[in-house]
Backbone as JSON Lines, residues from 0, in Angstrom:
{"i":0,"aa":"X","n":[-0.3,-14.26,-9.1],"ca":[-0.66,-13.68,-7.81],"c":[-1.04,-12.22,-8.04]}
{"i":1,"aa":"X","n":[-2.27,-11.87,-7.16],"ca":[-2.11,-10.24,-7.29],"c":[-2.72,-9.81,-5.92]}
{"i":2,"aa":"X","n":[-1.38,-8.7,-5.6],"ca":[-1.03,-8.12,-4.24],"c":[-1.46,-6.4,-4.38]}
{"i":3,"aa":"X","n":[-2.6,-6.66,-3.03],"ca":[-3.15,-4.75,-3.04],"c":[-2.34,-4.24,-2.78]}
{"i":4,"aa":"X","n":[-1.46,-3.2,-2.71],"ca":[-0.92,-2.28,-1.83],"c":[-1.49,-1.25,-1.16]}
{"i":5,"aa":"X","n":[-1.11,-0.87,0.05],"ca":[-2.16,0.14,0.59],"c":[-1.14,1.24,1.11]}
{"i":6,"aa":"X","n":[-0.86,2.37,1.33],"ca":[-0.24,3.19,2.08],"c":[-1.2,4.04,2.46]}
{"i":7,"aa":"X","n":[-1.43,3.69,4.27],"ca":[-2.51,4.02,4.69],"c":[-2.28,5.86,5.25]}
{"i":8,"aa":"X","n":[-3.69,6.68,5.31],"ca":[-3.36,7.78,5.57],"c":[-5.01,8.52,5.75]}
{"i":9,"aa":"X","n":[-5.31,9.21,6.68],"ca":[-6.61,9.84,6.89],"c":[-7.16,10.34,5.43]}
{"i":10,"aa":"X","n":[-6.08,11.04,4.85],"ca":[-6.64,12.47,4.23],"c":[-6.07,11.66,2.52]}
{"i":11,"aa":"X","n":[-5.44,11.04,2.33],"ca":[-4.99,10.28,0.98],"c":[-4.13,9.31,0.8]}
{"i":12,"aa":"X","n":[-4.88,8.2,1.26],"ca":[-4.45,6.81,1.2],"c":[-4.4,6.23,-0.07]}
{"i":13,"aa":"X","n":[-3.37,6.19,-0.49],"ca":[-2.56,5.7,-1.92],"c":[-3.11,3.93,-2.16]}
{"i":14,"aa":"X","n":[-3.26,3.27,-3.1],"ca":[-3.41,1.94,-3.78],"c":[-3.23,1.71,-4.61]}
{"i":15,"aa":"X","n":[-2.49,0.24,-4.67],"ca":[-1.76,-0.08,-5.86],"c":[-2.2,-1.88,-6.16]}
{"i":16,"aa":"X","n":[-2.67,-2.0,-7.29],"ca":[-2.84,-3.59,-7.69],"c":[-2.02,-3.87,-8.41]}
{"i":17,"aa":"X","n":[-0.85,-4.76,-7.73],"ca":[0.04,-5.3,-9.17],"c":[-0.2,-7.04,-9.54]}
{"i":18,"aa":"X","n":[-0.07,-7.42,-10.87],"ca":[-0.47,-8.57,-10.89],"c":[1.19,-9.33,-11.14]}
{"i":19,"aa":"X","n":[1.47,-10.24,-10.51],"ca":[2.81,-10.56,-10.77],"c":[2.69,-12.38,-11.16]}
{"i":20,"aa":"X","n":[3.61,-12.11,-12.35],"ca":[3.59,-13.11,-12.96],"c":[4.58,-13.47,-13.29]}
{"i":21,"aa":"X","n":[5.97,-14.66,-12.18],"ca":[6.87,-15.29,-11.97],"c":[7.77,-13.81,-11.73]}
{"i":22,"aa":"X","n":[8.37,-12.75,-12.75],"ca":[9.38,-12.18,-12.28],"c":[8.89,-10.96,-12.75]}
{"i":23,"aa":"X","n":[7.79,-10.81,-13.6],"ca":[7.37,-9.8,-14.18],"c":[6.15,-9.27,-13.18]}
{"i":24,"aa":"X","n":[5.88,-8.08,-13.38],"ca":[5.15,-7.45,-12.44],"c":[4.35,-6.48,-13.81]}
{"i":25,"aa":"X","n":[2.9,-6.32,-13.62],"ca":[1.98,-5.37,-14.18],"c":[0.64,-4.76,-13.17]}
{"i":26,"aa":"X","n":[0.71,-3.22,-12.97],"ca":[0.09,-2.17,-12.67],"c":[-1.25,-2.66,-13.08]}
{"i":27,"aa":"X","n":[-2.63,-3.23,-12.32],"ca":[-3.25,-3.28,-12.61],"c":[-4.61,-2.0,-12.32]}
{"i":28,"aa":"X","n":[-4.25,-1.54,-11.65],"ca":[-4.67,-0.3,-10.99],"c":[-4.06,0.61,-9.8]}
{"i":29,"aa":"X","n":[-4.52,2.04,-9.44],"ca":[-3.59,2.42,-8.92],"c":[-4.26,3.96,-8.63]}
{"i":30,"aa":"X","n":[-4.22,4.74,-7.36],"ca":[-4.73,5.64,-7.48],"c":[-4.42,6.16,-5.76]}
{"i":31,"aa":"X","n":[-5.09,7.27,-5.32],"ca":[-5.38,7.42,-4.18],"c":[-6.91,7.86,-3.65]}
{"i":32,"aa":"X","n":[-7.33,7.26,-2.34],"ca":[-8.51,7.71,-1.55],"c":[-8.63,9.07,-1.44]}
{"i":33,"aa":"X","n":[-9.55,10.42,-1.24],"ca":[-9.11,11.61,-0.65],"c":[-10.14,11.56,-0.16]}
{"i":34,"aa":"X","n":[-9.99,12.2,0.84],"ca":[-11.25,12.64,2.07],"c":[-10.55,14.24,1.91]}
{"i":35,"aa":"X","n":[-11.79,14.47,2.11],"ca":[-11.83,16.6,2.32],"c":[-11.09,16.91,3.65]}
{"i":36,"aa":"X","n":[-10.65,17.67,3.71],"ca":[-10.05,18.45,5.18],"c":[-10.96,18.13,6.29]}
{"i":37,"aa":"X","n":[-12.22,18.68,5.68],"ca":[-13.22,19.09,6.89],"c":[-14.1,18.12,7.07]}
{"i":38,"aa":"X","n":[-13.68,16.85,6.32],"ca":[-14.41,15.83,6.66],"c":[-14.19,15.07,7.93]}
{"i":39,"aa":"X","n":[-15.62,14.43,8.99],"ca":[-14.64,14.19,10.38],"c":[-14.03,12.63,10.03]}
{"i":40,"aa":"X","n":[-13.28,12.62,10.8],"ca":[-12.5,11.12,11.33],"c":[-13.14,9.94,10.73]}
{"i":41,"aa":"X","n":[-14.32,9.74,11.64],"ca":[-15.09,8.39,11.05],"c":[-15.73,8.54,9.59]}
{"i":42,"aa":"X","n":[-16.25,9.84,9.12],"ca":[-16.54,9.74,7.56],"c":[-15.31,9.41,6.87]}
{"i":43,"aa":"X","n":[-14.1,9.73,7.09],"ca":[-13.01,9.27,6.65],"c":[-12.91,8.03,6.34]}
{"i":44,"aa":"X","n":[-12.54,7.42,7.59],"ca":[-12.74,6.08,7.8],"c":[-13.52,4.75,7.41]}
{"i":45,"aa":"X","n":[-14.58,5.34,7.15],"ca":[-15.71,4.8,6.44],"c":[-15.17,4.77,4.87]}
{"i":46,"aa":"X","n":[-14.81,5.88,4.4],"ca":[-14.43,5.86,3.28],"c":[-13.52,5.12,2.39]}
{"i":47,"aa":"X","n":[-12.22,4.91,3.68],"ca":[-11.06,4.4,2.93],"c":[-11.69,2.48,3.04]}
{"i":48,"aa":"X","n":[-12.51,2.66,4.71],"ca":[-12.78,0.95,4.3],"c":[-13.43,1.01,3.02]}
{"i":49,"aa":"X","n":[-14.45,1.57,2.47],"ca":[-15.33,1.13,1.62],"c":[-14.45,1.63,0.29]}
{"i":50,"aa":"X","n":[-13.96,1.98,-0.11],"ca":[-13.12,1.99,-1.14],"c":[-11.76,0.72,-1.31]}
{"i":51,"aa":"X","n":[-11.46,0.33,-0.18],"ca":[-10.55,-0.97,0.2],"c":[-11.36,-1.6,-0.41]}
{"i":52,"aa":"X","n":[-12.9,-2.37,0.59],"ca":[-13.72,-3.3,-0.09],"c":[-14.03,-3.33,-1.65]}
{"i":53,"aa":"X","n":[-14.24,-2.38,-2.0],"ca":[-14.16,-2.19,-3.54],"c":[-13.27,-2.63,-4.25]}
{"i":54,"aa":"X","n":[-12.26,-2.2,-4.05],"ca":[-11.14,-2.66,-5.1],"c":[-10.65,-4.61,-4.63]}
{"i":55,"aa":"X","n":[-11.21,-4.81,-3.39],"ca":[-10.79,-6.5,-2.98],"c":[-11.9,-7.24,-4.02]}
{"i":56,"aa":"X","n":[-13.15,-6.59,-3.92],"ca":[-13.89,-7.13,-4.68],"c":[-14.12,-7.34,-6.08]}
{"i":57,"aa":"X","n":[-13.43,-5.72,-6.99],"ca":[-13.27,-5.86,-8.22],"c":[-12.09,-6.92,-8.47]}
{"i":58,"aa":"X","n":[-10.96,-6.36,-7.65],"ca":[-9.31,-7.15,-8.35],"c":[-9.13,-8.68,-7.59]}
{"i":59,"aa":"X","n":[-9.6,-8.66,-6.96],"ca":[-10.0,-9.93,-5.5],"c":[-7.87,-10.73,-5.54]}
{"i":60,"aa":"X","n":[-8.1,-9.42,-4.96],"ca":[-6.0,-9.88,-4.43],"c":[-6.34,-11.16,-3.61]}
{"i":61,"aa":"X","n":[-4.99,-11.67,-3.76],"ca":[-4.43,-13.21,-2.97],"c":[-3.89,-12.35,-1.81]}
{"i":62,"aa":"X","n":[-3.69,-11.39,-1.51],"ca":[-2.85,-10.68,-0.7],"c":[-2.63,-9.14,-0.44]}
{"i":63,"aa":"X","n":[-2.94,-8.69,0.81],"ca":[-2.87,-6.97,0.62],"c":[-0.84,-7.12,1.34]}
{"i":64,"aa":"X","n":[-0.93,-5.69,1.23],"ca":[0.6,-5.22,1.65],"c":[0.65,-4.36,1.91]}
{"i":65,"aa":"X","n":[0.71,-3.84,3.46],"ca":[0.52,-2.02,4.44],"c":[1.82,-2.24,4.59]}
{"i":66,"aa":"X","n":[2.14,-1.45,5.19],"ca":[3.01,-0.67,5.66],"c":[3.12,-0.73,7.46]}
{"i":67,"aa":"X","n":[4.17,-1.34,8.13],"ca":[4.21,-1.4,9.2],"c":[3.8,-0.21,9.65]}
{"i":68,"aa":"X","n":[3.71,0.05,11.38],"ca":[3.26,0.92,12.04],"c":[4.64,2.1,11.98]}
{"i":69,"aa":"X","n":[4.68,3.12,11.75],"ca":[5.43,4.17,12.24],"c":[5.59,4.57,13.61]}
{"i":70,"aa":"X","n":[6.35,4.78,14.24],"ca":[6.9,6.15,15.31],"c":[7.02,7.15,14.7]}
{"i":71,"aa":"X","n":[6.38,7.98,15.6],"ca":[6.87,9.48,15.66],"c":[6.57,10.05,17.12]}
{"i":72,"aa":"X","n":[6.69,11.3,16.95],"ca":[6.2,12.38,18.14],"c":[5.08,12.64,18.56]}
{"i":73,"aa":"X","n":[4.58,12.47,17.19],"ca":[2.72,13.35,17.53],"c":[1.69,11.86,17.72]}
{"i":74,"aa":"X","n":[1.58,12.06,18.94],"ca":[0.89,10.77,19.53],"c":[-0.79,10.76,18.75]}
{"i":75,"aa":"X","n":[-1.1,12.18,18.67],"ca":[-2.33,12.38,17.7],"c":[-2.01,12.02,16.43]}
{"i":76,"aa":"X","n":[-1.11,12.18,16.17],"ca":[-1.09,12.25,13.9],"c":[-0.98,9.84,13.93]}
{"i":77,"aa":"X","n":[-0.33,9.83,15.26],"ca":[0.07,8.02,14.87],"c":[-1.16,7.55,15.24]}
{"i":78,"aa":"X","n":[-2.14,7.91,16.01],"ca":[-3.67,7.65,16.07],"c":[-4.31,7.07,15.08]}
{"i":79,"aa":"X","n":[-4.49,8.18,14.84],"ca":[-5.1,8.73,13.53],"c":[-4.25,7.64,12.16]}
{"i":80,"aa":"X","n":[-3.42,8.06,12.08],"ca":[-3.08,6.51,11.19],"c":[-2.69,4.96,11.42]}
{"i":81,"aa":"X","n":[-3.24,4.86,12.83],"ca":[-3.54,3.75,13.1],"c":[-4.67,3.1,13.03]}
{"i":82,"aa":"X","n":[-5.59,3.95,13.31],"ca":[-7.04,3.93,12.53],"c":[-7.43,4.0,11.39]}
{"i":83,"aa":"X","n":[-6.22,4.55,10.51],"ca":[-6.65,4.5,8.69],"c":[-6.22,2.75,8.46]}
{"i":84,"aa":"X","n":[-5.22,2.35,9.21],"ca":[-4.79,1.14,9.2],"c":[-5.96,-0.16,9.69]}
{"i":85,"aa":"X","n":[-6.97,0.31,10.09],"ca":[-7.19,-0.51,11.16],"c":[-8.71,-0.7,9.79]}
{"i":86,"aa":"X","n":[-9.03,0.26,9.09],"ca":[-9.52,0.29,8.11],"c":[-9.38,-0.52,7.08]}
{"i":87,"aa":"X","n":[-8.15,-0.41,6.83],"ca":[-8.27,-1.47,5.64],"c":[-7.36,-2.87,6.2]}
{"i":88,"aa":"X","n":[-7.09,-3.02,7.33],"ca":[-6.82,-4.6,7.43],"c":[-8.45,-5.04,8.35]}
{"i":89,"aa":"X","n":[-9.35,-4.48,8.4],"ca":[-10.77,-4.92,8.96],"c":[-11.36,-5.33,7.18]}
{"i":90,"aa":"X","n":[-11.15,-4.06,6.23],"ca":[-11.7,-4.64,4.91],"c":[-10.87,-5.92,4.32]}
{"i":91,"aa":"X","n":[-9.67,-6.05,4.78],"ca":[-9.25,-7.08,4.13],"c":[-9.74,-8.59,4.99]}
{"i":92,"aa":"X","n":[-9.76,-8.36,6.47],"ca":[-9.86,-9.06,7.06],"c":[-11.7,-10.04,6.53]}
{"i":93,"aa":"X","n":[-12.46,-8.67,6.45],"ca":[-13.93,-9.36,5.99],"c":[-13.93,-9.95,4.64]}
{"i":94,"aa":"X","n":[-13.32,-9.9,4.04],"ca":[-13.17,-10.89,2.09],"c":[-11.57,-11.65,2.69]}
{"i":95,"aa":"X","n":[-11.46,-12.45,3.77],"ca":[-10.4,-13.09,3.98],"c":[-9.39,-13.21,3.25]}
{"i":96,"aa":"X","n":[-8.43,-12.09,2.95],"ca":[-7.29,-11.66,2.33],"c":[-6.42,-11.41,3.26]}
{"i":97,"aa":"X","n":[-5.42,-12.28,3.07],"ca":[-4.12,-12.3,4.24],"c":[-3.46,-10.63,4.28]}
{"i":98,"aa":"X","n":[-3.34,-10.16,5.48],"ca":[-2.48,-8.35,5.56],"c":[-1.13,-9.1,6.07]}
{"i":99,"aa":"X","n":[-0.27,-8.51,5.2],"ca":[1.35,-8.16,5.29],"c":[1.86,-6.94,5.67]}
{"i":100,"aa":"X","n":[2.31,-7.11,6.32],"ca":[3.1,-5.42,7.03],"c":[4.62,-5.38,6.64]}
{"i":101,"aa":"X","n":[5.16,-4.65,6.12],"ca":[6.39,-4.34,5.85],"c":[6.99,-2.43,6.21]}
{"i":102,"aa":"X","n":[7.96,-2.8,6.64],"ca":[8.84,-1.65,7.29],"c":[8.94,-0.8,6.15]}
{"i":103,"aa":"X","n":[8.98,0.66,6.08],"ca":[9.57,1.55,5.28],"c":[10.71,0.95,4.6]}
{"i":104,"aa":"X","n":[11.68,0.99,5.24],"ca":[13.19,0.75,4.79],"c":[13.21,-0.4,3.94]}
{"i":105,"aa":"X","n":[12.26,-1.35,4.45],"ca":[12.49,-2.46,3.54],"c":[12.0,-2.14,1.72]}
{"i":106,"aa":"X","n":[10.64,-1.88,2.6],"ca":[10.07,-1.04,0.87],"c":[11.06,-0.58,-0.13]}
{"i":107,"aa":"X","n":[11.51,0.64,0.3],"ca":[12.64,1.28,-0.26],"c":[13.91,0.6,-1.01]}
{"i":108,"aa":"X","n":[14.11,-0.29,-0.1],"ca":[15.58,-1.11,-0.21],"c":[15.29,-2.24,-1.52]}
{"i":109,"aa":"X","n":[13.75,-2.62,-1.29],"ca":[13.28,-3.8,-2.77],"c":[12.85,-3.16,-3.86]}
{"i":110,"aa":"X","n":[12.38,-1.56,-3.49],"ca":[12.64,-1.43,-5.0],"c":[13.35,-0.12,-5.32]}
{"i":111,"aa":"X","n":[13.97,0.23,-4.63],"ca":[15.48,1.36,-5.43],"c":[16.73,0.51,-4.94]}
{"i":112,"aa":"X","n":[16.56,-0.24,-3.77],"ca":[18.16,-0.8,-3.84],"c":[19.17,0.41,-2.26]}
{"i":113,"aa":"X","n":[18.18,1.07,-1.7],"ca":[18.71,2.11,-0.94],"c":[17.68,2.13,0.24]}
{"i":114,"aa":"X","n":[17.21,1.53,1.09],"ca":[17.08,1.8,2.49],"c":[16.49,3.38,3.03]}
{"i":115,"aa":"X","n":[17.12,4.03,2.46],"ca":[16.53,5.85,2.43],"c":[16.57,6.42,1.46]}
{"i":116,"aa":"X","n":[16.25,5.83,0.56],"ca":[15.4,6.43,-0.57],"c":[14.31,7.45,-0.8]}
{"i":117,"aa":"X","n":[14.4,8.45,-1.41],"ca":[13.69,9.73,-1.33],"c":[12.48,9.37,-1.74]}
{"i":118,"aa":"X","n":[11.48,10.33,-1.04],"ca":[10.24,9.93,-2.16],"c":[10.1,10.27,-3.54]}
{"i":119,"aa":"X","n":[10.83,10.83,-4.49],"ca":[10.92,11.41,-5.83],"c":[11.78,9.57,-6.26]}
{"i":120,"aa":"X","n":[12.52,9.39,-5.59],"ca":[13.42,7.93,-6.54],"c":[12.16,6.79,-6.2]}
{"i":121,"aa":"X","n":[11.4,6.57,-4.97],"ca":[10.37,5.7,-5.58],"c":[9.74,5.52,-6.09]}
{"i":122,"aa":"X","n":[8.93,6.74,-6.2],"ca":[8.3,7.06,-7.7],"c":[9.05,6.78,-8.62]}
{"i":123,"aa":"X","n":[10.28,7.07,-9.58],"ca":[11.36,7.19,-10.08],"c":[10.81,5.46,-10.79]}
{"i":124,"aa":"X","n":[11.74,4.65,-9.41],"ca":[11.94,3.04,-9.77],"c":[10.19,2.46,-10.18]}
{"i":125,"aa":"X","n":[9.22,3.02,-9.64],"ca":[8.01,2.49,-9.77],"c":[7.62,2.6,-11.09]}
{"i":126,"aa":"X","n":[7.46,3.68,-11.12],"ca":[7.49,3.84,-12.88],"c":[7.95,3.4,-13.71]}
{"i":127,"aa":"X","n":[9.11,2.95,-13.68],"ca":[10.69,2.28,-14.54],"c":[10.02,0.5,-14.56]}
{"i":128,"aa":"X","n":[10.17,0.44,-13.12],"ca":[9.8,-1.06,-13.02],"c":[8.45,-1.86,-13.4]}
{"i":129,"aa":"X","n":[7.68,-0.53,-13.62],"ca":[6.12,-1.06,-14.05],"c":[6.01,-0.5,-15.66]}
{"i":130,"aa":"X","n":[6.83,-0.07,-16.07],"ca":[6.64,0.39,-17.38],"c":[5.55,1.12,-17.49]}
{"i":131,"aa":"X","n":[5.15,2.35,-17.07],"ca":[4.2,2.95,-16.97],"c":[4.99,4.27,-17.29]}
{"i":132,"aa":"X","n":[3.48,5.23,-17.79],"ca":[3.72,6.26,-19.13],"c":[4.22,7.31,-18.01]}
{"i":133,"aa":"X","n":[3.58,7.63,-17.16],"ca":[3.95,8.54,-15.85],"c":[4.13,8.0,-14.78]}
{"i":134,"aa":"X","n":[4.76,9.38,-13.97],"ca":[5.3,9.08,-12.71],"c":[3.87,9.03,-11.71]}
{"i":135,"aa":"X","n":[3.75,8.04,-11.35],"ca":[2.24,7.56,-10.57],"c":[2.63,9.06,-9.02]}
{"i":136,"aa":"X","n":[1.31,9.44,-8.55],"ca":[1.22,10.17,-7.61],"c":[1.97,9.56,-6.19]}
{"i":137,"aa":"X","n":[2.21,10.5,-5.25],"ca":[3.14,9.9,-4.31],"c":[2.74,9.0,-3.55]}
{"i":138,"aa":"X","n":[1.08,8.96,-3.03],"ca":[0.71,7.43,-2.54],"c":[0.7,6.66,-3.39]}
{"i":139,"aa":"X","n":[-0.05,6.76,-4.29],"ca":[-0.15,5.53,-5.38],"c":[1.39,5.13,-5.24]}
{"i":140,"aa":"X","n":[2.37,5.7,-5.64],"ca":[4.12,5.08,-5.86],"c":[4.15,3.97,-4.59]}
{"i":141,"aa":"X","n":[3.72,5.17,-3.51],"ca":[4.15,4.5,-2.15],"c":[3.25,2.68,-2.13]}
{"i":142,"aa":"X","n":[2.14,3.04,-2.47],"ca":[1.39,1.39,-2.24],"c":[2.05,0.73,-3.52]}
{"i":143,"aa":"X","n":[2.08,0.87,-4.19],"ca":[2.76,-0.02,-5.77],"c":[4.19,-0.39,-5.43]}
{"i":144,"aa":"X","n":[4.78,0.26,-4.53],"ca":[5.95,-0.19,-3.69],"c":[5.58,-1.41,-3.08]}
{"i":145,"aa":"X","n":[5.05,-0.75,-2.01],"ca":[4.48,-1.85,-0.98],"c":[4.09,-3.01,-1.89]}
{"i":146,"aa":"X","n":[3.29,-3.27,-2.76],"ca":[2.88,-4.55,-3.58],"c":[4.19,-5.23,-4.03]}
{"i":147,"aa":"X","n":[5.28,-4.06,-4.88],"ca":[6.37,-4.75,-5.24],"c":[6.98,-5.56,-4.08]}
{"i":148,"aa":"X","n":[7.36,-4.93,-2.96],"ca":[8.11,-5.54,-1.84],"c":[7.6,-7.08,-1.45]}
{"i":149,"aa":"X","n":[6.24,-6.98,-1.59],"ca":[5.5,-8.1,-1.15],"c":[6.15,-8.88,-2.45]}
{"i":150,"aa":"X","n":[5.7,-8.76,-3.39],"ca":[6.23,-9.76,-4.29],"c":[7.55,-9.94,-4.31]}
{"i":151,"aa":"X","n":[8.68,-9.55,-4.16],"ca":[9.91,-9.43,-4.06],"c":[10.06,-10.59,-2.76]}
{"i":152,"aa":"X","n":[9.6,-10.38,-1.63],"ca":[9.7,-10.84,-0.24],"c":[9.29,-12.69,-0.75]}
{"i":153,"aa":"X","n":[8.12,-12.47,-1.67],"ca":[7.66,-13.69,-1.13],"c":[8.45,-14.4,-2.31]}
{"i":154,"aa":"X","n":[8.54,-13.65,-3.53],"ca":[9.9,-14.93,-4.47],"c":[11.05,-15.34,-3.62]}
{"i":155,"aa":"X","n":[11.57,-14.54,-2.65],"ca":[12.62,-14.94,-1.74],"c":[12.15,-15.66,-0.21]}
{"i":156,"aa":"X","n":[11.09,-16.18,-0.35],"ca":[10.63,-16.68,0.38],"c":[11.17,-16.46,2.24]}
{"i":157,"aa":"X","n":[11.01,-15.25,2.01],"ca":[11.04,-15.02,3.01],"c":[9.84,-13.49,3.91]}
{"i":158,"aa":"X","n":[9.07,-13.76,3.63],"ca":[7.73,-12.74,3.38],"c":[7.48,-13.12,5.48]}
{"i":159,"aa":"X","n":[6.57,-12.3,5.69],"ca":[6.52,-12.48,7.01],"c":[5.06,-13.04,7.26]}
{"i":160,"aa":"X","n":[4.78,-13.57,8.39],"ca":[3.58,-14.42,8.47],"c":[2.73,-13.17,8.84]}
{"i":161,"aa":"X","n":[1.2,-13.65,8.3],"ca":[0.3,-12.51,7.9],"c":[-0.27,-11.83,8.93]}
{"i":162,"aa":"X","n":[-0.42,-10.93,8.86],"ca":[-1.43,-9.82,9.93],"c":[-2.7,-10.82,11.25]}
């Protein structure tokens, strides 16, 4: 199986391809999107879809893995990354690749074992668990999470029905 990860975000939306094979897991790519400051909204947007489509098309996942919706305060900042979201489950949606949403906490909890886990220990376990030479950047960690969880979820068969 191989699961995209996405940790969606206007300004540097993190991705992670892991290829998992029965219990073992390998980093097949991994990086983040950046859009400029002063770039507007929809050039953004445009961007992270067409960089999504790209990588569905090079790695052609059985499966992406976002990141449920957040709360917060700033009714503008959850917009705005509801629309980075809306980005790449439309790219996944057009190369018919099932979207999985999973909660923060859960992320955290499948691969450090802790529910509130810092962002320095996911990086930490990501690295460890992928056998990789460095500590991957903080989206990249964050989506290579998200992929792990998915794979984790669905050996325990208990993964949630798709987007």
């Amino acid at each position: 199986m191989v699961v995209l990860g996405v940790d969606t975000s206007l300004r540097s939306s993190g991705y992670g391809v892991l290829a998992v094979e029965g219990s073992r897991y390998r980093a097949l790519d991994f990086g983040a999107i950046k859009n400029a400051p002063k770039l507007p909204v929809s050039a953004c947007l445009k961007n992270v879809h067409a960089k999504i489509a790209e990588l569905i098309a090079l790695h052609r996942p059985d499966v992406l893995s976002i990141e449920g919706v957040i709360y917060g305060k700033n009714a503008g900042t959850m917009m705005v990354l509801g629309e980075a979201r809306g980005a790449v489950i439309c790219a996944a949606a057009d190369a018919d690749v099932p979207v999985y949403e999973y909660e923060p906490r859960r992320v955290k909890m499948a691969v450090c074992g802790n529910g509130l886990a810092e962002k320095i220990q996911v990086q930490r376990m990501v690295k460890t668990l992928l056998a990789l030479e460095e500590l991957p950047q903080n989206d990249a960690a964050d989506a290579l999470a998200l992929a792990i969880c998915h794979a984790h979820s669905n050996s325990l068969l208990s993964a949630r029905a798709p987007l």
